[in-house]
C-alpha positions as CSV (number, residue, x, y, z in Angstrom):
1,X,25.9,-33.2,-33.5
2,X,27.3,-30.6,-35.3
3,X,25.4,-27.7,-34.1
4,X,25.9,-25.6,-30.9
5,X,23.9,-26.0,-28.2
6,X,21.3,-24.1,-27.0
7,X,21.7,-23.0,-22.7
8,X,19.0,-23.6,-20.8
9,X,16.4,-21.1,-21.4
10,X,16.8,-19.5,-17.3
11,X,20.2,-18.3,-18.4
12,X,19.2,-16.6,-21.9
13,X,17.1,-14.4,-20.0
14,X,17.9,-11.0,-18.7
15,X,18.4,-10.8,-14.7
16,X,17.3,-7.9,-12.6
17,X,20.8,-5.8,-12.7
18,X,20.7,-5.0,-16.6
19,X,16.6,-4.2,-16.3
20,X,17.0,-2.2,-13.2
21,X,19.3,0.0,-15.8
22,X,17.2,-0.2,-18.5
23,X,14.0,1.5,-16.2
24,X,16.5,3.8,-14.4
25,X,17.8,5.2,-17.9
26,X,14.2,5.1,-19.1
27,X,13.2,7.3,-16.4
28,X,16.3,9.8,-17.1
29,X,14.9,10.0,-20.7
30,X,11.0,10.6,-19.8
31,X,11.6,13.0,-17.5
32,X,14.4,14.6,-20.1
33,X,11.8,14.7,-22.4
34,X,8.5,15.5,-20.1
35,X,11.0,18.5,-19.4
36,X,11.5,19.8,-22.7
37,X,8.3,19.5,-24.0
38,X,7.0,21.5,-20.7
39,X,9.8,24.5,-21.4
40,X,8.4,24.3,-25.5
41,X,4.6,24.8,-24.4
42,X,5.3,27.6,-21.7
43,X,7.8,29.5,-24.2
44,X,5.2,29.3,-26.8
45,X,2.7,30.6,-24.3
46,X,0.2,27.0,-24.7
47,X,-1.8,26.9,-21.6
48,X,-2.1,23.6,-19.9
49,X,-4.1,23.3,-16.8
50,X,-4.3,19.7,-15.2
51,X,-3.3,21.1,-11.6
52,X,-6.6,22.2,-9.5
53,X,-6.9,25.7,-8.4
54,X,-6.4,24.4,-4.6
55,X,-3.1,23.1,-5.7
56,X,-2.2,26.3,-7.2
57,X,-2.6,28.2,-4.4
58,X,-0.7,26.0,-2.4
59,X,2.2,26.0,-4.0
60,X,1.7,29.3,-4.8
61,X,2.3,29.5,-0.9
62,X,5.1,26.9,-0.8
63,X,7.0,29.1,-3.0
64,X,6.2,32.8,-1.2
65,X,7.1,31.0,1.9
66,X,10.6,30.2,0.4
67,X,11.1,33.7,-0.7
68,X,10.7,33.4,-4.1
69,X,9.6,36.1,-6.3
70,X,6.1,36.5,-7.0
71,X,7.0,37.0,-11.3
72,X,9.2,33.7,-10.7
73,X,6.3,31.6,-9.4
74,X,4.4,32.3,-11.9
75,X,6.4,30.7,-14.5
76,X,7.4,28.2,-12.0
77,X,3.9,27.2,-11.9
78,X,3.4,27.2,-15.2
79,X,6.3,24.9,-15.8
80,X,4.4,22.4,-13.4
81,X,1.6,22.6,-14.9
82,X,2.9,21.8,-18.5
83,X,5.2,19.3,-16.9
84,X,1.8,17.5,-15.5
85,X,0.2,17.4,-19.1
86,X,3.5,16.5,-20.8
87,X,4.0,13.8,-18.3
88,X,0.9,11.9,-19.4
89,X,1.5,12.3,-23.3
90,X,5.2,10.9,-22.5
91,X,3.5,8.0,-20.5
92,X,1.3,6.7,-22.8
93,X,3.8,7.6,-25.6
94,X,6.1,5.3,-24.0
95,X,3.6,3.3,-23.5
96,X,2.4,2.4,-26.9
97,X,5.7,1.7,-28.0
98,X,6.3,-0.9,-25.2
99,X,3.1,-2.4,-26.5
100,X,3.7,-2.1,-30.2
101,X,8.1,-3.4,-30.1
102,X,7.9,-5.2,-26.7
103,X,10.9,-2.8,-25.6
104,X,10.9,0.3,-24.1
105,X,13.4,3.0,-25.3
106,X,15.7,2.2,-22.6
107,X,15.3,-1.9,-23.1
108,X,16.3,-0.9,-26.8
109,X,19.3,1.0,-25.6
110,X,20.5,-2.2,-24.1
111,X,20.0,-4.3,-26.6
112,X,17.0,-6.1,-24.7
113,X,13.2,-7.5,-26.0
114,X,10.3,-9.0,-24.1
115,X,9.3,-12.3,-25.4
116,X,7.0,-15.2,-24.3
117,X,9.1,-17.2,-21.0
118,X,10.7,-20.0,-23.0
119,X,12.2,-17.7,-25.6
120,X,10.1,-17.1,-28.6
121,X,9.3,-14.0,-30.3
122,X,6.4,-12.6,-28.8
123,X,3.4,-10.2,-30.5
124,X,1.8,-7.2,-29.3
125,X,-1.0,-9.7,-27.6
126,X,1.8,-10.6,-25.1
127,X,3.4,-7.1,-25.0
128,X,0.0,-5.3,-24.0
129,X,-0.9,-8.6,-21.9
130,X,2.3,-7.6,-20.0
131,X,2.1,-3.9,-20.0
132,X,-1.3,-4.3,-18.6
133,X,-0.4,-6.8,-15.8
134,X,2.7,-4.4,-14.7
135,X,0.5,-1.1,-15.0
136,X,-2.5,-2.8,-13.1
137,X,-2.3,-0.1,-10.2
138,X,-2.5,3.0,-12.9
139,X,-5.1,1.2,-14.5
140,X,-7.1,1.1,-11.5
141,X,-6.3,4.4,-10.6
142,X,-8.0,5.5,-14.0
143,X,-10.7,3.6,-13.0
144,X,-11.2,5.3,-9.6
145,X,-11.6,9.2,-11.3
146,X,-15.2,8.0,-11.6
147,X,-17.0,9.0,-7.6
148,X,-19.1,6.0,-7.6
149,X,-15.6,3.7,-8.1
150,X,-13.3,5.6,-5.9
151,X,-12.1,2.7,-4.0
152,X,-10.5,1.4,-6.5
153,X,-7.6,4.5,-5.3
154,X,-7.1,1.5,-2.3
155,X,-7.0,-1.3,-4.2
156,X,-4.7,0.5,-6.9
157,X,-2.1,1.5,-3.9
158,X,-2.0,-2.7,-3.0
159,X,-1.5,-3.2,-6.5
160,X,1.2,-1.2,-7.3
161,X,3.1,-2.1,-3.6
162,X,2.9,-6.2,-5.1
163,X,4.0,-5.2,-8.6
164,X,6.8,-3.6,-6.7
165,X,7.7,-6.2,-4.9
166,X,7.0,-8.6,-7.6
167,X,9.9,-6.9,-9.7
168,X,12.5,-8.4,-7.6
169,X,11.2,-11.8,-8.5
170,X,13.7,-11.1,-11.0
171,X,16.7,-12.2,-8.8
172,X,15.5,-15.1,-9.0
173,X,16.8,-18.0,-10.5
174,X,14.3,-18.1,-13.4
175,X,15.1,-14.3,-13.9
176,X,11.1,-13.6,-14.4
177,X,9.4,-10.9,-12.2
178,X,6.0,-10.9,-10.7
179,X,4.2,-9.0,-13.7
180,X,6.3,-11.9,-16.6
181,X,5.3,-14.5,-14.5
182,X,1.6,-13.7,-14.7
183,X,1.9,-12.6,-18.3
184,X,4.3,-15.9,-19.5
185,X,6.6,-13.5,-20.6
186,X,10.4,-12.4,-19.6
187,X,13.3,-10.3,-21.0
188,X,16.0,-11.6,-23.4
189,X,18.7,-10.0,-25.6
190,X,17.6,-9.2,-28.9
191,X,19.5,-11.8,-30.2
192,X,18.7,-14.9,-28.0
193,X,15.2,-14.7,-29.4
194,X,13.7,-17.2,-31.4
């Protein structure tokens, strides 16, 4: 028996404290970088429009209510509206390179991977298996653009309130939320991969 050990598999995985960091510095980087690529596109004058003329107008009123300048609300709005179209090219950006690595940028930061539940490397089968079963609700809220599926919108909401909830499944003793549980997946260092 002259080998180490392996710990049980529960305690090689990742608990809820080091993931909650990992999402909250992932969110600090997307919305960094949804930012900058919103002030590049307005200073090179590229027009994006994904906010309706209704919402325009009122925030347009939002901001003359406020006392804002009416050349300042311009390129206010124009900031939104590039920060809605760079939002959703640094959402599926991020992503496709959950899917592709099985880490986000700010699991990588922390040294973390996905991988199946007992600890094996996984493939990008299980990482879009995963990404999938956690991004159920924005899935369903693609599907409810089309009229004739609209309710989808309700059942997206429920979705996304469980997957919330789910997360904290996490504090649990076999560290796995809602969405690795479904998917047979769960969160290890890099290095306690097999």
């Amino acid at each position: 028996m002259g080998g180490s050990m392996r710990p049980p598999v529960e305690y090689l995985r990742v608990g809820f404290g080091k993931r909650l960091l990992a999402v909250i510095l992932d969110g600090i980087m997307m919305v960094a970088l949804i930012f900058a690529l919103a002030m590049v596109l307005v200073n090179m004058g590229v027009q994006t429009s994904m906010i309706s003329s209704e919402e325009i107008d009122q925030l347009y009123g939002v901001y003359s209510m406020l006392g804002i300048p009416e050349s300042q609300i311009d390129y206010i709005l124009e900031i939104v509206q590039s920060m809605s179209f760079t939002s959703v090219i640094v959402g599926l950006l991020y992503s496709m390179i959950e899917m592709a690595i099985g880490s986000s940028p700010g699991k990588l930061v922390f040294g973390l991977k996905i991988a199946h539940a007992d600890g094996r490397r996984g493939n990008v089968a299980l990482f879009a298996k995963r990404w999938a079963v956690k991004h159920i609700s924005s899935l369903l809220n693609f599907i409810a653009l089309l009229p004739a599926l609209a309710f989808f919108d309700y059942i997206a909401g429920f979705a996304s309130f469980v997957i919330f909830i789910g997360c904290f499944f996490a504090l649990g003793e076999a560290r796995m939320a809602l969405h690795d549980r479904v998917a047979q997946t769960a969160v290890f260092h890099k290095e306690d991969i097999q």
